[in-house]
C-alpha positions as CSV (number, residue, x, y, z in Angstrom):
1,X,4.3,1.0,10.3
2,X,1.7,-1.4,10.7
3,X,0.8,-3.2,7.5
4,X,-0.8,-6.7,6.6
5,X,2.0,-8.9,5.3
6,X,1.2,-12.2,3.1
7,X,2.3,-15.6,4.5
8,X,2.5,-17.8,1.5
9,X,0.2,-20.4,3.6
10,X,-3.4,-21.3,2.4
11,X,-5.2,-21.4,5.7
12,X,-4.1,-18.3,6.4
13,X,-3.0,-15.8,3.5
14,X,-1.9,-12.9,5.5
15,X,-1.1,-11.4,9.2
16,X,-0.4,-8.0,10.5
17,X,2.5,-7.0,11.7
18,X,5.5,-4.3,11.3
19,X,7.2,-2.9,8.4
20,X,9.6,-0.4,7.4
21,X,8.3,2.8,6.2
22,X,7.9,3.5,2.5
23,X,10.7,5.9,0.7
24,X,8.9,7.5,-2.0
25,X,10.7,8.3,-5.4
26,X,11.2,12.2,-6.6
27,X,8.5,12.0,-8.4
28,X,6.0,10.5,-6.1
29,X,4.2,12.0,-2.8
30,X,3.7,10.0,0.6
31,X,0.1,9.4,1.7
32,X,-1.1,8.5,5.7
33,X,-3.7,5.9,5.2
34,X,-5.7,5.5,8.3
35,X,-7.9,2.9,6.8
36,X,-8.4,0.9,3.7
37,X,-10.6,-2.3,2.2
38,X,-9.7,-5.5,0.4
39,X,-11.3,-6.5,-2.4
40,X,-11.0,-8.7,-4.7
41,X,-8.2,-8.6,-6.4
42,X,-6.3,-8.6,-2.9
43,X,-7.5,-11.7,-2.3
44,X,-6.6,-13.3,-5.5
45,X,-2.8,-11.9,-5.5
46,X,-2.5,-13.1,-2.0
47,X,-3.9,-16.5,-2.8
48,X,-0.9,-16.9,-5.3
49,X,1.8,-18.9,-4.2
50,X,5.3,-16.9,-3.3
51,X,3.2,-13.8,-3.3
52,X,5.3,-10.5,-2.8
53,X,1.8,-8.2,-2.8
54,X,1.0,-6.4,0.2
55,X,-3.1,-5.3,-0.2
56,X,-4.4,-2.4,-0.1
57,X,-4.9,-1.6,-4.4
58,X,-7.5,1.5,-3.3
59,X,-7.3,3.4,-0.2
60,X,-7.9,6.9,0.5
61,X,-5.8,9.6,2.9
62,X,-4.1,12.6,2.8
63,X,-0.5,13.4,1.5
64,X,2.1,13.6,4.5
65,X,4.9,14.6,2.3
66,X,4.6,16.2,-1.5
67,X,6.7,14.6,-4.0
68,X,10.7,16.5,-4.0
69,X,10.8,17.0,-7.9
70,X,7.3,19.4,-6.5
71,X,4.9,17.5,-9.2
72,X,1.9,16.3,-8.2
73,X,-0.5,17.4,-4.7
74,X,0.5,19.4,-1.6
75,X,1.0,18.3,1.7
76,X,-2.5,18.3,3.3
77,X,-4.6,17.1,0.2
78,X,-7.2,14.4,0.2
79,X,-6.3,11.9,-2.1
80,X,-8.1,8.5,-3.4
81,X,-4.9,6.0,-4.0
82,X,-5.3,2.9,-6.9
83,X,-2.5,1.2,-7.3
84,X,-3.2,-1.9,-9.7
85,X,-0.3,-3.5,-9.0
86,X,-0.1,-3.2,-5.3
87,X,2.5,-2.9,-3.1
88,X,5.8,-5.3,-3.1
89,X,6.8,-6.0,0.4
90,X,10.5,-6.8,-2.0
């Protein structure tokens, strides 16, 4: 999947390029997210040096698969995503 991916360099804080596909635990559902803004905070993790975050705190799409344990929504539902401590490309 296509994601943006921090460098650890100042001049330029990030690049986009391929990753591996996210496996969601039982409890949690798997979202397609055809687009998403930076803000703020995105800019500030990835400005920290050795930064693991990958942006993207708030997006919005809709769930692709539900969670297994069958909490949460159903395939098919519109969801708004915040995720205040973003995503660890660890």
């Amino acid at each position: 999947m296509l994601a943006i991916i921090p460098t650890d360099q100042p001049a330029t804080m990030a690049r986009l390029g391929e990753v591996d596909a996210p496996v969601p635990q039982e409890n949690e559902a798997l979202a397609t997210v055809p687009a998403f803004s930076l803000n703020r905070a995105d800019y500030l993790y990835l400005s920290s040096p050795s930064s693991t975050f990958r942006p993207g705190i708030d997006a919005a799409g809709v769930v692709e698969r539900a969670a297994a344990d069958g909490s949460g929504f159903a395939v098919g539902t519109r969801v708004a995503l915040h995720l205040p401590a973003g995503l660890s490309v660890e």
